[in-house]
TILUM-287967 format. One line per field, with one value per residue (C-alpha): residue number from 1; residue in one letter; z, y, x. Coordinates in nm, 2 decimals, always signed. Each point is the difference from the previous one (the first is absolute). Layout:
// TILUM-287967
resi: c(NUM / ...)
resn: c(A / ...)
pz: c(Z / ...)
py: c(Y / ...)
px: c(X / ...)
//
This chain:
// TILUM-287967
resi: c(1 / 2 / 3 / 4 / 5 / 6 / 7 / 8 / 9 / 10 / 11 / 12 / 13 / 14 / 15 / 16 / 17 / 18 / 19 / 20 / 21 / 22 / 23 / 24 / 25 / 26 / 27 / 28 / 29 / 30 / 31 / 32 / 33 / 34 / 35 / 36 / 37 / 38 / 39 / 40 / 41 / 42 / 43 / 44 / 45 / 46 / 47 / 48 / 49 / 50 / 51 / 52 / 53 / 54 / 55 / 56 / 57 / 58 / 59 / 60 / 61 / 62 / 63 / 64 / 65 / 66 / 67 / 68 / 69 / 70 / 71 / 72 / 73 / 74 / 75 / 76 / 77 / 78 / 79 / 80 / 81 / 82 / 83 / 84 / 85 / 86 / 87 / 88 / 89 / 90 / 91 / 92 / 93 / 94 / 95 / 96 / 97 / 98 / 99 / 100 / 101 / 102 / 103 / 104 / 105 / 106 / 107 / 108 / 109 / 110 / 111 / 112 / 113 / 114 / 115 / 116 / 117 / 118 / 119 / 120 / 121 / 122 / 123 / 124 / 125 / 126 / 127 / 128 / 129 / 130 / 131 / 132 / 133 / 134 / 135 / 136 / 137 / 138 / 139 / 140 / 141 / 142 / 143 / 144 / 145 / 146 / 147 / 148 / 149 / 150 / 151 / 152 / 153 / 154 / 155 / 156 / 157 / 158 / 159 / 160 / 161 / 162 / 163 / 164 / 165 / 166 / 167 / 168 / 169 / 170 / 171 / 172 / 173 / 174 / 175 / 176 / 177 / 178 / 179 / 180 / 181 / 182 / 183 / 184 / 185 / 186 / 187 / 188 / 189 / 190 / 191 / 192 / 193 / 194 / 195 / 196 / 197 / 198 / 199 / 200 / 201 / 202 / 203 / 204 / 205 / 206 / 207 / 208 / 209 / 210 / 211 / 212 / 213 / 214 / 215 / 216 / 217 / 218 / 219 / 220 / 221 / 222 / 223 / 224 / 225 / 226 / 227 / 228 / 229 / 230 / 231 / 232 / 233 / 234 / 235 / 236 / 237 / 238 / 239 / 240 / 241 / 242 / 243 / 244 / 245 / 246 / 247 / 248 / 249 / 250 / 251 / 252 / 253 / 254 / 255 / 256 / 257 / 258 / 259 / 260 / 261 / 262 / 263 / 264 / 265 / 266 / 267 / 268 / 269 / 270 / 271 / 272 / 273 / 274 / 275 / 276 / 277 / 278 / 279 / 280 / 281 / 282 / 283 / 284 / 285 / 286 / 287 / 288 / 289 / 290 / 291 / 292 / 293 / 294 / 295 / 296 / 297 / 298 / 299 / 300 / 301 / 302 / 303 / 304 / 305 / 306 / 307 / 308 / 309 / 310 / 311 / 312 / 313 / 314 / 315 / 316 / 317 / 318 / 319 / 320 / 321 / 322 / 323 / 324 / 325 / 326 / 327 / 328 / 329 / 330 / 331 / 332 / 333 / 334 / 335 / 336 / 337 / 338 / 339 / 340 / 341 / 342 / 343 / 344 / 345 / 346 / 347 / 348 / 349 / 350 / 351 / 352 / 353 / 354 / 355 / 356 / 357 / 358 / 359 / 360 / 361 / 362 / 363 / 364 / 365 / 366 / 367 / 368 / 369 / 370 / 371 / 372 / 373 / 374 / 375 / 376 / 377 / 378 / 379 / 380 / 381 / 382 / 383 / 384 / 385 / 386 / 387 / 388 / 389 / 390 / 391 / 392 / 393 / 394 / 395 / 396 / 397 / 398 / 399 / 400)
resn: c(X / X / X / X / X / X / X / X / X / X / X / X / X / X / X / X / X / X / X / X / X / X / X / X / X / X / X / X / X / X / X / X / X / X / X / X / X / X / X / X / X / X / X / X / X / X / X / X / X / X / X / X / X / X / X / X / X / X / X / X / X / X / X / X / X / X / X / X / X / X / X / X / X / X / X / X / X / X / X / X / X / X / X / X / X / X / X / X / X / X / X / X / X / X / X / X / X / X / X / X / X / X / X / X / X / X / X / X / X / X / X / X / X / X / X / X / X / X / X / X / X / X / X / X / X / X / X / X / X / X / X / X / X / X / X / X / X / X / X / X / X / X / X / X / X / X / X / X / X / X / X / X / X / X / X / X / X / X / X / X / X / X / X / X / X / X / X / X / X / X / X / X / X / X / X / X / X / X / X / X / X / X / X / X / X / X / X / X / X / X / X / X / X / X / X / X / X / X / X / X / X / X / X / X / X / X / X / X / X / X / X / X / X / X / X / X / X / X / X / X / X / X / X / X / X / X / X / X / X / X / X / X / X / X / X / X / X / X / X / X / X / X / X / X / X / X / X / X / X / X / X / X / X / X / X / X / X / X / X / X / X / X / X / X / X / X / X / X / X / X / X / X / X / X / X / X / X / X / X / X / X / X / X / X / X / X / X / X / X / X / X / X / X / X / X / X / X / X / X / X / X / X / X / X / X / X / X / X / X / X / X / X / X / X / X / X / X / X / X / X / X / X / X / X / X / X / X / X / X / X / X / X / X / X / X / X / X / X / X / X / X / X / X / X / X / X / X / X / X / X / X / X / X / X / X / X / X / X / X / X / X / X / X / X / X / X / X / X / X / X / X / X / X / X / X / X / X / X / X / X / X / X / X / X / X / X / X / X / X / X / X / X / X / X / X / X / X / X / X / X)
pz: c(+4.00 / +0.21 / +0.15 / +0.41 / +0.09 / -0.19 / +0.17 / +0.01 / +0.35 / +0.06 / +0.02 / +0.03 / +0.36 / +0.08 / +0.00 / +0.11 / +0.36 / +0.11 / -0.07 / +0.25 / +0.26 / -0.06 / +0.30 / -0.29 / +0.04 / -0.35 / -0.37 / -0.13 / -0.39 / -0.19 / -0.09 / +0.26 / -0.06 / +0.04 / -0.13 / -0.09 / -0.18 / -0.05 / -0.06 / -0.10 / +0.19 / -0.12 / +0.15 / +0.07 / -0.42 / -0.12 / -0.07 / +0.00 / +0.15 / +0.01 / +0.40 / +0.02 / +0.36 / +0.16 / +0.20 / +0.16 / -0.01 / +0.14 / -0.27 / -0.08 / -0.17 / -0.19 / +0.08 / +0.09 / -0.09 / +0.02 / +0.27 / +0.20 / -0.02 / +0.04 / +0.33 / +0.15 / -0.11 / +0.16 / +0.31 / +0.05 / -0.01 / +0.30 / +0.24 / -0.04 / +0.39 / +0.18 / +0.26 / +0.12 / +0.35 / -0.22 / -0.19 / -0.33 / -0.36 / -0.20 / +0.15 / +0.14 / -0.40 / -0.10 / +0.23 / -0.16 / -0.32 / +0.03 / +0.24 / -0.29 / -0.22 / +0.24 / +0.03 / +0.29 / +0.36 / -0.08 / +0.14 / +0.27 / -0.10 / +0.08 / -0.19 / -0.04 / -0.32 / -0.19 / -0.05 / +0.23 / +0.23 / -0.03 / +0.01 / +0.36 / +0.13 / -0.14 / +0.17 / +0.32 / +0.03 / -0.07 / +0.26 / +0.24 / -0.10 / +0.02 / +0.27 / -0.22 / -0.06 / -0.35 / -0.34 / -0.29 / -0.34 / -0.34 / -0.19 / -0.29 / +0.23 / -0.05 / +0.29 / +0.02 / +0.20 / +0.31 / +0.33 / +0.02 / -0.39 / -0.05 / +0.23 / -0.19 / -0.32 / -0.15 / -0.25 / +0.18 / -0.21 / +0.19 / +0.36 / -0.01 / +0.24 / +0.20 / +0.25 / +0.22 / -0.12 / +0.14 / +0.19 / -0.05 / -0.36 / -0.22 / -0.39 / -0.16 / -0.39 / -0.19 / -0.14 / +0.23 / +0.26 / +0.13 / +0.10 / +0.13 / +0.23 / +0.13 / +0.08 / +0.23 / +0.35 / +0.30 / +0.04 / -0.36 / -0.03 / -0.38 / -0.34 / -0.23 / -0.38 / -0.35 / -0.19 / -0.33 / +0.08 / -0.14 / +0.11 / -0.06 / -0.37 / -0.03 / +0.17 / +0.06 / +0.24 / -0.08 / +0.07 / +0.15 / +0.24 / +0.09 / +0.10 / +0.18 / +0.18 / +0.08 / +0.15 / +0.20 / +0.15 / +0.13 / +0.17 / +0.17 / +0.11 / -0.18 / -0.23 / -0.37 / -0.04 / -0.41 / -0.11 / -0.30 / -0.03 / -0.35 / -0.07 / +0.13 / -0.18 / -0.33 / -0.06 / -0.11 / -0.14 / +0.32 / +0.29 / +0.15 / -0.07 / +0.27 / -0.21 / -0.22 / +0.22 / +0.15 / +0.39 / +0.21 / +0.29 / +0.34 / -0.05 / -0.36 / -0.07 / -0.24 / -0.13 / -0.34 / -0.23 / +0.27 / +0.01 / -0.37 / +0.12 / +0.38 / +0.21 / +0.18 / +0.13 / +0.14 / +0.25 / -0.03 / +0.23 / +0.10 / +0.25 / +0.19 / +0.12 / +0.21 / -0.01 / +0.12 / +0.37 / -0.01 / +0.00 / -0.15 / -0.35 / -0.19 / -0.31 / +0.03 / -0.41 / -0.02 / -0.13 / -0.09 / -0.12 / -0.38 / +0.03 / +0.04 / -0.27 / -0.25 / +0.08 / -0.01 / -0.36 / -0.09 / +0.14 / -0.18 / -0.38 / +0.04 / -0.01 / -0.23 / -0.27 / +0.07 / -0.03 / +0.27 / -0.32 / -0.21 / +0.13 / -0.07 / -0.34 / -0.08 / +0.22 / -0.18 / -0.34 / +0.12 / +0.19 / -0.37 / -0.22 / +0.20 / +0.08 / -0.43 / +0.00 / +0.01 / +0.04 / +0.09 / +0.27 / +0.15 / +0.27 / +0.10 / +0.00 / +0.37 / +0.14 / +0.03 / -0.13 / -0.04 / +0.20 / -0.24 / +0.07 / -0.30 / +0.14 / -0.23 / -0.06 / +0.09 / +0.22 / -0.03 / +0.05 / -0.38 / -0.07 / +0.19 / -0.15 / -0.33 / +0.08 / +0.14 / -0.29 / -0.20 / +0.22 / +0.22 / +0.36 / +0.16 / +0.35 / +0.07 / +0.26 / +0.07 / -0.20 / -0.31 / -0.02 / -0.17 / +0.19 / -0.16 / +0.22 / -0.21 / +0.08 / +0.00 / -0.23 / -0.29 / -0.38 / -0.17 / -0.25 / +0.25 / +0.12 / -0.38 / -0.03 / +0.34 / -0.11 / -0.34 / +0.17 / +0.24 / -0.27 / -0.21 / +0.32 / +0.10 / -0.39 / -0.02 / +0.30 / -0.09 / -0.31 / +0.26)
py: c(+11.18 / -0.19 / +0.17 / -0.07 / +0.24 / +0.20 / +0.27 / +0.13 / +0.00 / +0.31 / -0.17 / +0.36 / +0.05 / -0.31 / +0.05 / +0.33 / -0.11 / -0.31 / +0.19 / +0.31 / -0.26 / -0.32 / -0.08 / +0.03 / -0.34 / -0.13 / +0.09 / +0.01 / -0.05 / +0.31 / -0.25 / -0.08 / -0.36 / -0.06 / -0.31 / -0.38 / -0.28 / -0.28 / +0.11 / +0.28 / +0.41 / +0.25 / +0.38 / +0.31 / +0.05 / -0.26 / -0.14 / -0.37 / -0.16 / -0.33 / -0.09 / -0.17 / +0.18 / -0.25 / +0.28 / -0.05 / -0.41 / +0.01 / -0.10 / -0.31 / -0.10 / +0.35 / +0.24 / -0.03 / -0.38 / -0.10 / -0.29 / +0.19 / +0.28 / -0.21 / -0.16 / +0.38 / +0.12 / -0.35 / +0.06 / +0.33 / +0.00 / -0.30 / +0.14 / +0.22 / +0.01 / -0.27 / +0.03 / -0.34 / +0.06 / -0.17 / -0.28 / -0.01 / -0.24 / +0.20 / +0.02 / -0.39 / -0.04 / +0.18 / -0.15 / -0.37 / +0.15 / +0.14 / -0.26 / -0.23 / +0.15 / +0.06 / -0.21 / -0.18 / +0.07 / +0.39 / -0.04 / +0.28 / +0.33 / +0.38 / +0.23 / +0.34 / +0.27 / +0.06 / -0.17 / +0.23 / -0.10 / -0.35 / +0.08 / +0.16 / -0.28 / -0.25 / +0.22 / +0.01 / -0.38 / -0.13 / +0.20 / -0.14 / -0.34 / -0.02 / +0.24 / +0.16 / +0.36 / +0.02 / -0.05 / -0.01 / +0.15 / +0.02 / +0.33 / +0.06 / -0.12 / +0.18 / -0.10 / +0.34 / +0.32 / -0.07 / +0.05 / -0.35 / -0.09 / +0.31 / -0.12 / -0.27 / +0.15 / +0.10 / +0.30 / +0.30 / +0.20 / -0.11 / -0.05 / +0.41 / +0.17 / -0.25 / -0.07 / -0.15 / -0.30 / -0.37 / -0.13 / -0.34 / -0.01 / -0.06 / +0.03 / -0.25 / -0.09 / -0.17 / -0.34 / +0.01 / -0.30 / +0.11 / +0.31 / -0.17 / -0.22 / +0.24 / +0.19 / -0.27 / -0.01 / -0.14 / +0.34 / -0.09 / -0.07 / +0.00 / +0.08 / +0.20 / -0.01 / +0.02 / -0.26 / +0.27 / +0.35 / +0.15 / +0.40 / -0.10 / -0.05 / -0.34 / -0.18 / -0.39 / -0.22 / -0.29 / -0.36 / -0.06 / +0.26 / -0.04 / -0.37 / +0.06 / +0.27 / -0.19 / -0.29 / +0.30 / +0.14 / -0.37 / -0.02 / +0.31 / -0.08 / +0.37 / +0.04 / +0.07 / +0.28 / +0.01 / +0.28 / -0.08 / +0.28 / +0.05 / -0.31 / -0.19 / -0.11 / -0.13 / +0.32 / -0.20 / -0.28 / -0.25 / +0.06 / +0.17 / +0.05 / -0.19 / -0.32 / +0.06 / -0.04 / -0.31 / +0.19 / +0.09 / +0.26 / +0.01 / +0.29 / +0.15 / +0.39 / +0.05 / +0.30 / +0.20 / -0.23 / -0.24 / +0.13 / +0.11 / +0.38 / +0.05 / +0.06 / -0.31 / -0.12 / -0.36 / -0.11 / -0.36 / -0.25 / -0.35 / -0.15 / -0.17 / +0.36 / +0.04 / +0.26 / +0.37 / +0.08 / +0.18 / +0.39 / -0.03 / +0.17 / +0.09 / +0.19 / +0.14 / -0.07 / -0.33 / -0.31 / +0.22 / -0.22 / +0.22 / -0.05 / -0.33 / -0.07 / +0.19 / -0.22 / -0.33 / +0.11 / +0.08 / -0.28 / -0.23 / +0.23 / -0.02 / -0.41 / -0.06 / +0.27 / -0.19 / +0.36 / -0.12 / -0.23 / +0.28 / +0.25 / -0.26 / -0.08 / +0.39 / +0.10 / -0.25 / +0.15 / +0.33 / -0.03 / -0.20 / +0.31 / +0.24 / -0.18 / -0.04 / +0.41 / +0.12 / +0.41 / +0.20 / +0.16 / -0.39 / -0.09 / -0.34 / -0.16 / -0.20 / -0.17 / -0.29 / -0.05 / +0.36 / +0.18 / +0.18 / +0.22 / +0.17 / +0.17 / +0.30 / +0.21 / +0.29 / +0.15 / -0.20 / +0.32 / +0.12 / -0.36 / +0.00 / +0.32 / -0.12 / -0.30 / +0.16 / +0.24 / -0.27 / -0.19 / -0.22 / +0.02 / -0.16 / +0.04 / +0.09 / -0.22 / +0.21 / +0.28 / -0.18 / -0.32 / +0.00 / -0.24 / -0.17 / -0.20 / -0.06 / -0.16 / -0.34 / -0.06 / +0.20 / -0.16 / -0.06 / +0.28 / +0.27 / -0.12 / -0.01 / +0.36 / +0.10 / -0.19 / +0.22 / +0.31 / -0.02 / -0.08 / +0.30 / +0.19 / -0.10 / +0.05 / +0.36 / +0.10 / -0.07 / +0.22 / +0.31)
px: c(-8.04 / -0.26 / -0.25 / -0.08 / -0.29 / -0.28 / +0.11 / +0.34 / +0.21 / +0.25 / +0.34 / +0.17 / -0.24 / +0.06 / +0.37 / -0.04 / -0.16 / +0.23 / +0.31 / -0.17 / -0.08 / +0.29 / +0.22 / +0.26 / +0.13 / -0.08 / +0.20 / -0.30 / -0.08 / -0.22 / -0.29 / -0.27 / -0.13 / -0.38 / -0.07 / +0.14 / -0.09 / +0.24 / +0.34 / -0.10 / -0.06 / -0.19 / +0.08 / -0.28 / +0.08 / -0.07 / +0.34 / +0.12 / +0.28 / +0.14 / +0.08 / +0.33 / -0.02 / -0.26 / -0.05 / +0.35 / -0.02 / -0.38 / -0.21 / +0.06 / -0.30 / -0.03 / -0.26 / -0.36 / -0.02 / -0.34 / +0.04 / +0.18 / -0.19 / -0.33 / +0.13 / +0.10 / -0.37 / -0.16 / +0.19 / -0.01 / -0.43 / +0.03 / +0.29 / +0.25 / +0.24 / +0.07 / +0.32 / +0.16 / -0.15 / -0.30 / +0.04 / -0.16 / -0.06 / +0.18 / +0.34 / +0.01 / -0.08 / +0.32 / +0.20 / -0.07 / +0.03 / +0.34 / +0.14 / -0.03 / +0.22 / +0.29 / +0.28 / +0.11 / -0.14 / -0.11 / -0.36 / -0.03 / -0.11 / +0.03 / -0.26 / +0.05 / +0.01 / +0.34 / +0.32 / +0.16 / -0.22 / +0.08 / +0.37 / -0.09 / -0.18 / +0.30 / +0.25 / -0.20 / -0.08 / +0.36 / +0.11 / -0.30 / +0.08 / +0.37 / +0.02 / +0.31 / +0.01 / +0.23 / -0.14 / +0.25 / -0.13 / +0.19 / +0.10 / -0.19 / -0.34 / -0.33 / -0.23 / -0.20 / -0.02 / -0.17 / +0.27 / +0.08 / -0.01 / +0.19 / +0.27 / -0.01 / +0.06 / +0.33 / -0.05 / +0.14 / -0.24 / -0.29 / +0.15 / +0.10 / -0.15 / -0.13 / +0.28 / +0.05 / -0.14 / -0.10 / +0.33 / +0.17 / -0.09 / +0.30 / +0.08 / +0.27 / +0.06 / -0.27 / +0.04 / +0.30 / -0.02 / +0.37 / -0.12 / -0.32 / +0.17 / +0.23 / -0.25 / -0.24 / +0.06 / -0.18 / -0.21 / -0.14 / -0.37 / -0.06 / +0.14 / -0.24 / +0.04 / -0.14 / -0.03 / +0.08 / +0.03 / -0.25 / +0.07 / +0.37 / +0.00 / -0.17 / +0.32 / -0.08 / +0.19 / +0.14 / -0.15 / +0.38 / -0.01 / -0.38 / +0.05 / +0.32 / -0.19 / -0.23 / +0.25 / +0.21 / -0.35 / -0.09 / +0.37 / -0.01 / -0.39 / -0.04 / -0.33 / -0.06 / -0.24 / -0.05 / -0.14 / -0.23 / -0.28 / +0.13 / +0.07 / -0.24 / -0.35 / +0.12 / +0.18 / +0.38 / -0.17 / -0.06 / -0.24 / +0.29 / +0.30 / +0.20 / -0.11 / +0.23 / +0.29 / -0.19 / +0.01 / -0.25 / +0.07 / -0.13 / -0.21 / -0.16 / -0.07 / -0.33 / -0.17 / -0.03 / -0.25 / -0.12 / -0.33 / -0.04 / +0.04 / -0.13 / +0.22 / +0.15 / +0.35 / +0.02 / +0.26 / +0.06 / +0.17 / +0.11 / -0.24 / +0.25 / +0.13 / -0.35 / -0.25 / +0.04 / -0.13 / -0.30 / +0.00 / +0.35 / -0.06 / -0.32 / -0.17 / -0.35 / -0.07 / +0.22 / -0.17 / -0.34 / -0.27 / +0.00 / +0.37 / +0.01 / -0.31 / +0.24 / +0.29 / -0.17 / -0.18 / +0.38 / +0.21 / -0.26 / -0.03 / +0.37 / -0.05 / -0.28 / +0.16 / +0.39 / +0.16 / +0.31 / +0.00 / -0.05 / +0.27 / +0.24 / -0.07 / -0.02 / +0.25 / +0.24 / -0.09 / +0.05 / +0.29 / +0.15 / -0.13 / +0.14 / +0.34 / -0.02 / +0.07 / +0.35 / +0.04 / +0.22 / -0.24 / -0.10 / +0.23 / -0.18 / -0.36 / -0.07 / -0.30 / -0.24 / -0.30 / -0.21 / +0.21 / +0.30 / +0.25 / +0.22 / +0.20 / +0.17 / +0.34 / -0.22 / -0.24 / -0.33 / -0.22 / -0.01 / -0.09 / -0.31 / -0.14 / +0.08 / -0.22 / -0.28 / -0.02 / -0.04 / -0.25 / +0.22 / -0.01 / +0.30 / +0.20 / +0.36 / +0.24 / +0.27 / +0.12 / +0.09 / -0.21 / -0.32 / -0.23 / -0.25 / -0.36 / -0.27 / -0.28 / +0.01 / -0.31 / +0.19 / -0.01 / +0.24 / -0.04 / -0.01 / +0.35 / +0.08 / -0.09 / +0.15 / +0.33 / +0.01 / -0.05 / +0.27 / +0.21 / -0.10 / +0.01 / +0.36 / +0.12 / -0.14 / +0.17 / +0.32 / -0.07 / -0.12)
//
């Protein structure tokens, strides 16, 4: 067992104190994690776990990789806040950064801190542009839990509660484009999708459907909001995962790994649709010179190390290993690059615990789909070692 401190922290307090003062939001997991390295999480006891988690898709590059780490700590000693009233080095860096790895026209930016956040923002500015209130989403869509992302979203699970929600936003069949068209009228500003579901089960749509989306959004004057703060960053193998289907939408959804682990969600649009009218929408943190340091050191790690190259080489290996198992208990094995779903004949719960008993973190996407993100710097033995303890994991359970 590796050691982390000289001197031991009480995981039991520890646990003890959030679960007095939580909002109660969270499942949380009986370990409290205090250090990473890699791939790799250490909790207060000194235990080690392999993160297939990413910390929920947002570390990309692992944790605590020493550029990024040596660009927050640079940063951080020269300025810290910066709002867009200002202008500043930092951010007009980014944006040149990241506008040359999007596709098409998507060169005008909206800064702010989450992917919900972004999903907001997309939601608001479709609406501004178009001057068209509806915005058709698919069932099966995670876009977060935020009022107008919420709306967005289809799980009943999360939307309980919270009614009445955002009006004019409507829910039809994914990787439907029947159901899609039926469902556009003149009062439609913008269709807002996945590229895969990730909350869903790991669901990916088809290159057919995406293009021909794509052709019935230009018809109806209608724009293509894809959300891809998943997705994006390497995470499926290409810069993002709308490459694959060869489209590019009007307006892009970031978030999760952009900036190796700070908090940031981008909003990304076509220029030809304008700029917003001052005072129209804002975020006191958005575009932060530390943000934006940590994004630029990841968007160019993420290059120099090739792991969008990477994630597809693993990811194919992966996806081939696991697709190579045939169980009773294994329904199917979905995904693209280093972002796997397996989705089970049973609850995906016991699964987990399994895991993490054994020193594997991993995520759940639904209630029977076990949802794998690693980091997208992980060897090839780690995903060796992951791959044989799933398999151990999934072949014991059938015998409990």
């Amino acid at each position: 067992m590796d050691s982390i401190h000289e001197t031991v922290i009480d995981q039991a307090n520890i646990l003890s104190v959030e679960d007095d003062h939580t909002s109660g939001a969270y499942p949380k997991r009986p370990a409290a994690i205090v250090r990473g390295e890699g791939v790799h999480l250490w909790d207060a006891e000194g235990r080690r776990y392999l993160d297939l988690t990413s910390g929920q898709g947002v570390a990309l590059l692992g944790h605590t990789h020493p550029e990024l780490v040596k660009a927050v700590q640079e940063q951080a000693a020269r300025l810290i806040t910066c709002p867009e009233i200002f202008y500043n080095d930092l951010r007009q860096a980014f944006y040149e950064d990241l506008a040359e790895k999007l596709p098409g026209n998507l060169s005008r930016f909206f800064l702010c801190n989450s992917g919900a956040e972004a999903i907001e923002g997309a939601i608001k500015i479709a609406r501004l542009f178009t001057e068209r209130t509806q915005v058709i989403s698919t069932r099966g869509g995670f876009h977060g839990r935020t009022l107008g992302a919420l709306s967005a979203t289809w799980n009943p699970r999360y939307r309980k509660g919270f009614d009445p929600l955002l009006p004019d936003i409507q829910h039809v069949p994914f990787n439907d484009l029947e159901a899609m068209q039926s469902a556009i009228s003149e009062k439609t500003a913008a269709v807002l999708l996945e590229v895969i579901q990730g909350e869903n089960g790991v669901i990916p749509c088809s290159t057919e459907y995406m293009q021909n989306l794509r052709r019935l959004c230009d018809q109806h004057g209608v724009l293509l909001i894809l959300d891809e703060v998943q997705t994006g960053l390497g995470r499926t193998g290409r810069w993002f995962a709308c490459l694959q289907h060869e489209v590019t939408p009007n307006i892009l959804c970031l978030g999760k790994g952009i900036a190796g682990g700070l908090p940031m969600g981008v909003v990304v649009w076509d220029r030809s649709l304008g700029t917003l009218p001052s005072g129209s929408h804002g975020s006191t943190f958005g575009g932060n010179p530390l943000v934006c340091a940590a994004a630029r050191a990841t968007l160019r790690i993420l290059e120099e190390e090739q792991l969008p190259q990477a994630a597809a080489s693993n990811g194919e290996t992966l996806l081939e290993e696991l697709r190579g198992f045939h169980h009773p208990l294994l329904r199917e094995v979905r995904g693209a690059g280093l972002m796997i779903g397996l989705e089970l004949r049973q609850r995906v719960t016991p699964v987990l615990k399994k895991l993490m008993s054994q020193g594997i973190l991993a995520l759940p996407a639904g209630p029977t789909v076990l949802r794998l993100l690693p980091p997208l710097i992980i060897a090839r033995k780690d995903l060796e070692f992951a791959t044989e303890e799933i398999i151990r994991t999934i072949e014991e359970m059938e015998n409990d």
